[in-house]
PADREN-755071 format. One record per atom (N, C-alpha, C): x, y, z. Coordinates in steps of 0.02 Angstrom, whole numbers, padded with zeros to 5 digits, always signed. Example, Ala and Ser with C-alpha at 12.3 -4.5 7.8 and 13.67 -1.06 7.14 Angstrom:
# residues 2
+00660-00284+00390
+00615-00225+00390
+00660-00165+00390
+00642-00112+00354
+00684-00053+00357
+00645+00002+00394
# end
This chain:
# residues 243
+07588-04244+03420
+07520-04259+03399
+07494-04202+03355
+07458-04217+03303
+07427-04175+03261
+07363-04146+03278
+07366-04078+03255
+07287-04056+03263
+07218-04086+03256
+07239-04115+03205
+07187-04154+03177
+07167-04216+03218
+07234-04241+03263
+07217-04292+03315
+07174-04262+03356
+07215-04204+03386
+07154-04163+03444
+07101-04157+03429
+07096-04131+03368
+07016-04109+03347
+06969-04186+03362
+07006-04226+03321
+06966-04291+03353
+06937-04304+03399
+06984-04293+03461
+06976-04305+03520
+06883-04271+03584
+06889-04213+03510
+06829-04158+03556
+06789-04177+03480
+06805-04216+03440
+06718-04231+03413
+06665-04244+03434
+06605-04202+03424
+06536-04201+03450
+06510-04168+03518
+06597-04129+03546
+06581-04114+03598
+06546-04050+03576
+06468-04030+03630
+06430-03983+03599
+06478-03924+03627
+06464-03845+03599
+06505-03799+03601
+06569-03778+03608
+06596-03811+03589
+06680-03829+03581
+06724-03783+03522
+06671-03800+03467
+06725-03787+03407
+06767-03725+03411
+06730-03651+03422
+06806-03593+03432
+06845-03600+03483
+06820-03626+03542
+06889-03626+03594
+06948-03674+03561
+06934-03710+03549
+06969-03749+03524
+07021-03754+03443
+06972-03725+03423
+07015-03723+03356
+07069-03638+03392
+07034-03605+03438
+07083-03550+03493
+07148-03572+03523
+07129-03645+03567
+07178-03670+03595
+07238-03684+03532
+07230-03716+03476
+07260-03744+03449
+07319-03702+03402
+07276-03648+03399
+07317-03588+03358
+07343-03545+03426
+07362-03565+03486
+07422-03500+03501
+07366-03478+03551
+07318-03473+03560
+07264-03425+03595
+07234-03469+03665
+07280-03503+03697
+07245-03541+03755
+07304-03585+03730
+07300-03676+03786
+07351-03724+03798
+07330-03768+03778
+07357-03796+03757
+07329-03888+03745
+07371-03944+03795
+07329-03987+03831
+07404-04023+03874
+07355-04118+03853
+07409-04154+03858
+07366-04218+03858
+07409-04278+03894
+07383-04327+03911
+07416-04363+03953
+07477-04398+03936
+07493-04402+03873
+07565-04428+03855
+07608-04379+03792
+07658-04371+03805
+07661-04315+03743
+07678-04396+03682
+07710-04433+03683
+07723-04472+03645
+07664-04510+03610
+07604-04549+03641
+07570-04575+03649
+07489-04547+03676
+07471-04515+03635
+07416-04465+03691
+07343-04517+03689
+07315-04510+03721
+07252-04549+03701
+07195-04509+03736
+07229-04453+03758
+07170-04407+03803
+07207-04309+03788
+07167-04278+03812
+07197-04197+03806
+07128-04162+03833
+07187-04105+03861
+07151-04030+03899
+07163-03986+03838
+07102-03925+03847
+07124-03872+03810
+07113-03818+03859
+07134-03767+03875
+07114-03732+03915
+07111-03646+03897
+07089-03608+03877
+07064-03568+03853
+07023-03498+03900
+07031-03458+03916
+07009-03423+03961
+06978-03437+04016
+06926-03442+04032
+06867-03442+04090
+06852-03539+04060
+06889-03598+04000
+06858-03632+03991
+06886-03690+03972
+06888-03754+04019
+06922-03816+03994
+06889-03878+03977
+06899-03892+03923
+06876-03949+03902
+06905-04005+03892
+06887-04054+03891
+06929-04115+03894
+06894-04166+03840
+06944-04225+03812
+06920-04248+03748
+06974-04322+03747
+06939-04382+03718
+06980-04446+03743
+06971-04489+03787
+07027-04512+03826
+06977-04559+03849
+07028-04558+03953
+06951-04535+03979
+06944-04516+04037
+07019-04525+04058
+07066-04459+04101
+07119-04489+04153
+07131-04423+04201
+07145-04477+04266
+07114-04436+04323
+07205-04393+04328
+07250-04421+04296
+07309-04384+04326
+07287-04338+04274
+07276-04305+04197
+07273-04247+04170
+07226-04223+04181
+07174-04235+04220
+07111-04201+04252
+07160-04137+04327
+07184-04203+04348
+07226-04166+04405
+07280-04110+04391
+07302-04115+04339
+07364-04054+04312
+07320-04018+04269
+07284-04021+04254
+07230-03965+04185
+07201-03932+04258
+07166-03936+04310
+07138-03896+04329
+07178-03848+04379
+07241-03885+04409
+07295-03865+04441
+07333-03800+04394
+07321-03815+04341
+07382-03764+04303
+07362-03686+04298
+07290-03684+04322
+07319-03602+04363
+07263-03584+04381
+07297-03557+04466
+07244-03556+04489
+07178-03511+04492
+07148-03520+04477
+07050-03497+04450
+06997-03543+04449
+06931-03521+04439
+06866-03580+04423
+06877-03579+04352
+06850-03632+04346
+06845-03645+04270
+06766-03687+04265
+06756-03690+04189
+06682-03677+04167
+06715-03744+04120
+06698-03825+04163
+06751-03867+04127
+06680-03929+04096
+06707-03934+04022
+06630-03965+03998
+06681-04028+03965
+06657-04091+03956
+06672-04154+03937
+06633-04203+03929
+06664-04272+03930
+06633-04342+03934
+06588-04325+04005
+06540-04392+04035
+06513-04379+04094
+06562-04401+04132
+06615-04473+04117
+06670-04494+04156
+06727-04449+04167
+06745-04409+04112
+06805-04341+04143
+06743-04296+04182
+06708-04279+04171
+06655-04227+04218
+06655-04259+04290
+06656-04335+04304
+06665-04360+04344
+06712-04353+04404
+06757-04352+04355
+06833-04360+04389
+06849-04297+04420
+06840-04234+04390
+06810-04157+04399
+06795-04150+04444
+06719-04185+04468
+06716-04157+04527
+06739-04205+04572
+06774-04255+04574
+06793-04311+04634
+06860-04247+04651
+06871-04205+04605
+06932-04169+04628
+06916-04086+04657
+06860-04082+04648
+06845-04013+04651
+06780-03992+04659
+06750-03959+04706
+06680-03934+04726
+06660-03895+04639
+06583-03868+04649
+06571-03820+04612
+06492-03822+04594
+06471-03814+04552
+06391-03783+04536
+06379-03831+04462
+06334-03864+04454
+06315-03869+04377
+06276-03831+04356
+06289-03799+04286
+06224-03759+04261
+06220-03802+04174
+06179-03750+04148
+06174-03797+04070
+06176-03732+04029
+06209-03744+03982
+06244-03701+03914
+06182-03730+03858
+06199-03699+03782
+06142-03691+03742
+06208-03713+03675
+06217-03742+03648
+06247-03748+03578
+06209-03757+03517
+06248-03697+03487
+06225-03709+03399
+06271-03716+03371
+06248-03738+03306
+06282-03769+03233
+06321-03708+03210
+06409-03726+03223
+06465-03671+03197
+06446-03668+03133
+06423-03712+03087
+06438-03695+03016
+06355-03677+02997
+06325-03665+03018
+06254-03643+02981
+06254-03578+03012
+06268-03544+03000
+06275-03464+03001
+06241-03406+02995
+06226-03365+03014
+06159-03317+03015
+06158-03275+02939
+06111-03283+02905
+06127-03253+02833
+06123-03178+02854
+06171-03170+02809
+06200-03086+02778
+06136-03053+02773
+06103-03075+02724
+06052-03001+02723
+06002-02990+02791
+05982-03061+02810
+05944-03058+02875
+05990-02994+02935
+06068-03036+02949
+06086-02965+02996
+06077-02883+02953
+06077-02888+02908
+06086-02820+02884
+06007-02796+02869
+05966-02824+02875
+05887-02825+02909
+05873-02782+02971
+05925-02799+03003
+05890-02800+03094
+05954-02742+03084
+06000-02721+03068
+06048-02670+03067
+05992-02592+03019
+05962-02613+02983
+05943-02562+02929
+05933-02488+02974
+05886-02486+03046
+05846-02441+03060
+05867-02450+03129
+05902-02429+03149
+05960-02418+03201
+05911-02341+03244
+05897-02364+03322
+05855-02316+03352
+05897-02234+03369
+05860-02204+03350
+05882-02125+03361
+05947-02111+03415
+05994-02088+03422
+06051-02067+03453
+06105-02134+03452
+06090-02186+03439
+06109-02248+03448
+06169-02267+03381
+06225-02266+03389
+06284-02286+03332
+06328-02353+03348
+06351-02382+03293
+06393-02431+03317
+06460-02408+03319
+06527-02431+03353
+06589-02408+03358
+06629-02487+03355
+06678-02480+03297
+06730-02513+03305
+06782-02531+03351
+06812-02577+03373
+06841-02584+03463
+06886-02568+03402
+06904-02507+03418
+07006-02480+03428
+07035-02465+03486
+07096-02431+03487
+07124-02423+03541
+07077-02392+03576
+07060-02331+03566
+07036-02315+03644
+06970-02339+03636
+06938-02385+03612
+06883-02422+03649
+06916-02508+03684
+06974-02507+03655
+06997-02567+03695
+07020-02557+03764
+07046-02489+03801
+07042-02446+03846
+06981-02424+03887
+06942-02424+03864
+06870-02414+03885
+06856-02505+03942
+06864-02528+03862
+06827-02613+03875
+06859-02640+03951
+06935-02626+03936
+06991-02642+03993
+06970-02628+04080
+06960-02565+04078
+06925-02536+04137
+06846-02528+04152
+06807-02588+04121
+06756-02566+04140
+06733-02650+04137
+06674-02683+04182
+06684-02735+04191
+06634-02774+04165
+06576-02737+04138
+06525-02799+04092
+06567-02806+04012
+06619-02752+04004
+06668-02736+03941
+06737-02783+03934
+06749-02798+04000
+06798-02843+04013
+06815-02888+03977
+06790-02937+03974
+06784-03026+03911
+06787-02988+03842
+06762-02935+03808
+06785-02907+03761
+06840-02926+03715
+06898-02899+03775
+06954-02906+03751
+07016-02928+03804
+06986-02970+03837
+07029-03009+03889
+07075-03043+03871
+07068-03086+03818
+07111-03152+03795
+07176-03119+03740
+07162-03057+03747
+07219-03000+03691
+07256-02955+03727
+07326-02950+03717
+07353-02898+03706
+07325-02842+03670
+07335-02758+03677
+07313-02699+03616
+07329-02755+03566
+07385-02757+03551
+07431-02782+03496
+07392-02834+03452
+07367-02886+03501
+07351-02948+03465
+07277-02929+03428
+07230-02903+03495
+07173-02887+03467
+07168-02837+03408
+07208-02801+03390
+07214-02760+03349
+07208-02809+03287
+07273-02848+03280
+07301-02916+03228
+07245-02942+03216
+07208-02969+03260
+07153-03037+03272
+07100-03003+03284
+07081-02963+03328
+07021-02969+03363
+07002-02920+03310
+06887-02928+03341
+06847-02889+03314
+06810-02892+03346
+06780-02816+03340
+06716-02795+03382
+06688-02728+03371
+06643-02734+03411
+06606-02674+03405
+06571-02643+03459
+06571-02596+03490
+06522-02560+03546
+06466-02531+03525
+06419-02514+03576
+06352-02487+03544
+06363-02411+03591
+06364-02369+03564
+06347-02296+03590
+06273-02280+03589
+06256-02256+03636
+06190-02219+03645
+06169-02154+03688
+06151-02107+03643
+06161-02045+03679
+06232-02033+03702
+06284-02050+03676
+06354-02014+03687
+06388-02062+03739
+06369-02127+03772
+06385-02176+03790
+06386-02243+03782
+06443-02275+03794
+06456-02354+03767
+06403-02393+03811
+06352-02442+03781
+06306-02471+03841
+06305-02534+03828
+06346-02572+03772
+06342-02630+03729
+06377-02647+03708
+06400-02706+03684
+06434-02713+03641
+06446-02795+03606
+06479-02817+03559
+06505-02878+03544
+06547-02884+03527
+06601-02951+03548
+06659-02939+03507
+06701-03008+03516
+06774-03028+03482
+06788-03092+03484
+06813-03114+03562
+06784-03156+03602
+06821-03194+03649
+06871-03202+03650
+06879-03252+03576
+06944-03273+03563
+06917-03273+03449
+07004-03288+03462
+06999-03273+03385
+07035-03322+03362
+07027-03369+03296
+07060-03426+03272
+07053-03429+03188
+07115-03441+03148
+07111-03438+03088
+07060-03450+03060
+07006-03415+03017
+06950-03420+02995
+06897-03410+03037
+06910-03377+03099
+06845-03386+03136
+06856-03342+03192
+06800-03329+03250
+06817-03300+03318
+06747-03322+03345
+06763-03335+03429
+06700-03342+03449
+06655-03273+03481
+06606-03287+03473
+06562-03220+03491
+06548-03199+03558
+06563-03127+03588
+06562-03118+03669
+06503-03050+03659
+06459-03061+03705
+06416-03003+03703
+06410-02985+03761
+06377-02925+03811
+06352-02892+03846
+06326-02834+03843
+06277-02809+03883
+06268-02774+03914
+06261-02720+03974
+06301-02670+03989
+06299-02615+04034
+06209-02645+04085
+06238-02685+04132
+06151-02687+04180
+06103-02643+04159
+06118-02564+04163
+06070-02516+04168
+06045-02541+04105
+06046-02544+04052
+06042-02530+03995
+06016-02593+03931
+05993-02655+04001
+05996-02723+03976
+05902-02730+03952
+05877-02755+03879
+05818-02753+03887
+05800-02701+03814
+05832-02682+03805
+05820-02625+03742
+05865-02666+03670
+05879-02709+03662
+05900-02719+03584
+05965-02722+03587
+06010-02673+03624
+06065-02651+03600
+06127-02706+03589
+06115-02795+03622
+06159-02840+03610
+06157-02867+03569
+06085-02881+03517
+06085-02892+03456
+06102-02859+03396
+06094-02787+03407
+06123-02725+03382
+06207-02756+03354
+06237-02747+03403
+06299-02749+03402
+06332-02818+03360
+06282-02903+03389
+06303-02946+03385
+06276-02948+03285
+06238-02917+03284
+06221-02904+03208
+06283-02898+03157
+06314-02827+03204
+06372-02790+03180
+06425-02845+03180
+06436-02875+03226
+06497-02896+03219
+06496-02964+03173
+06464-03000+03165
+06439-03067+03132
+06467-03050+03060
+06396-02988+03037
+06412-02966+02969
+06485-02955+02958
+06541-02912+02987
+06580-02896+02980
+06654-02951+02963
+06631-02990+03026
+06670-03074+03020
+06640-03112+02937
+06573-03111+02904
+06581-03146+02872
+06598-03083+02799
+06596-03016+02824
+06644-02994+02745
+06729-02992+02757
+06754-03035+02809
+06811-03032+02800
+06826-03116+02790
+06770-03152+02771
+06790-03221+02770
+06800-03264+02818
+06757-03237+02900
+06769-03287+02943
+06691-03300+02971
+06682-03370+02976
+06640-03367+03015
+06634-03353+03132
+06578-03345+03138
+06562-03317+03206
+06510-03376+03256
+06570-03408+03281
+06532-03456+03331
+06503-03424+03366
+06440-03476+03397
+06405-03424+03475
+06388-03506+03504
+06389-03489+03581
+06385-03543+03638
+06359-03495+03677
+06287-03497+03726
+06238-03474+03749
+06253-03500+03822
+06266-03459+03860
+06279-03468+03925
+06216-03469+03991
+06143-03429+03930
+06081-03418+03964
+06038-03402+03909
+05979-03424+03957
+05947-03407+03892
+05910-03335+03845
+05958-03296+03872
+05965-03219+03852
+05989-03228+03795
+06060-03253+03810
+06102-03266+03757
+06079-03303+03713
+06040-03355+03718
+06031-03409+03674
+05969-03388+03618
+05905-03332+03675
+05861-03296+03646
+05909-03263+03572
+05963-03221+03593
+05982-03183+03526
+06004-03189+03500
+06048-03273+03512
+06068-03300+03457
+06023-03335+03399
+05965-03356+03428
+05929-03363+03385
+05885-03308+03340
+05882-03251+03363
+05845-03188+03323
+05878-03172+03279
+05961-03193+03274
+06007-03180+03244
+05997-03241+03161
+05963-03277+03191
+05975-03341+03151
+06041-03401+03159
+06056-03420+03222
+06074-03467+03205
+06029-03506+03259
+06063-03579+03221
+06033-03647+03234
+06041-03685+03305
+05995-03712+03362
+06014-03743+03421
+06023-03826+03395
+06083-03836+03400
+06099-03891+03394
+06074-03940+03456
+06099-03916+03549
+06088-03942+03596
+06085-03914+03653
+06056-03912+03714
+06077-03911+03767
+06124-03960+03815
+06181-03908+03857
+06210-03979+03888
+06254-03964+03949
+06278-04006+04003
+06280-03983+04050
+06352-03952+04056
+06360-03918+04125
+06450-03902+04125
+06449-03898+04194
+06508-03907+04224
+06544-03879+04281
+06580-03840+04297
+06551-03784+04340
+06606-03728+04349
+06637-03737+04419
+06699-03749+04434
+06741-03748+04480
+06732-03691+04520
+06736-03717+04593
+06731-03668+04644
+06793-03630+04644
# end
């Protein structure tokens, strides 16, 4: 089956587009109910599975089986269905915007101009990919990479302040032409700017190398700075995270 079939398959699903165009390039799995004949498919992608086609309870049953963790699994309402007839868990609701309407260049380089006193941005290299590794709001950073790969693929950036990392943004995952956007903040340190700071940095940087920078809003923190950022809310919508 062709990409282009898959892609089909998750049309219109809201916040989809980088995991997926992730899964498809090498960076996560794709599985679907017939390899000959597919009429349904999993993608599964870090912390995230989605499903696309038409509802079946046996690839519901091997997509969530195939290793064991919760997963943050968003679909039709009939695969969401089937989801939980197989599995406890929590609903919450996610925030999606429009992959291709994009936060203009000069606007981030606006909110970058006047950068607060002691406060610098840092490129994730090795030893900030070392940093990210061992430390746990830094973690998702660079989870979905090898050094190696993230080096190849990935991008990011940390925020230093006063001589410490307290911030940062950088790719989740990364897919030809594109990466999706991961931000946090150090708790102490949450409330002062410093995730838009960063998510500024890294946006701009993705679009002078020719890629654009998905964002999918997990709260409405997130969703707050994705919009200060300039991009567009397409929808809110629901998900299931597996116990």
């Amino acid at each position: 089956m062709s990409s282009a079939d898959i892609r089909g398959m998750f049309a219109g699903l809201p916040g989809a587009h980088g995991i997926i165009e992730a899964a498809l390039n090498g960076q996560g799995r794709v599985m679907t109910d017939d390899s000959a004949r597919p009429s349904s498919a999993a993608v599964l992608a870090g912390d995230f599975l989605f499903f696309g086609g038409e509802p079946s309870e046996e690839l519901v049953r091997r997509a969530l089986n195939a290793e064991n963790r919760a997963w943050i699994v968003q679909g039709s309402s009939a695969f969401l269905a089937l989801v939980q007839a197989q599995r406890s868990g929590t609903w919450s609701e996610r925030i999606a915007f429009d992959p291709h309407r994009q936060p203009e260049d000069a606007h981030l380089t606006a909110l970058l101009a006047n950068l607060p006193q002691g406060v610098t941005l840092v490129p994730i290299g090795a030893a900030e990919m070392a940093f990210c590794r061992k430390t746990a709001w830094a973690a998702d950073f660079v989870g979905m990479f090898t050094d190696a790969e993230y080096a190849r693929n990935g991008l990011g950036v940390l925020v230093c302040a006063d001589g410490a990392f307290v911030s940062g943004a950088s790719s989740y995952v990364a897919y030809p032409g594109g990466i999706e956007v991961e931000v946090d903040t150090a708790p102490a340190h949450r409330g002062y700017g410093y995730a838009t700071l960063a998510a500024a940095k890294l946006i701009l940087t993705a679009h002078q190398q020719g890629k654009i920078a998905t964002w999918d809003a997990a709260n409405e923190t997130s969703a707050h700075i994705a919009q200060k950022l300039g991009y567009r809310v397409t929808c809110a919508y629901q998900v299931f995270t597996t116990a």
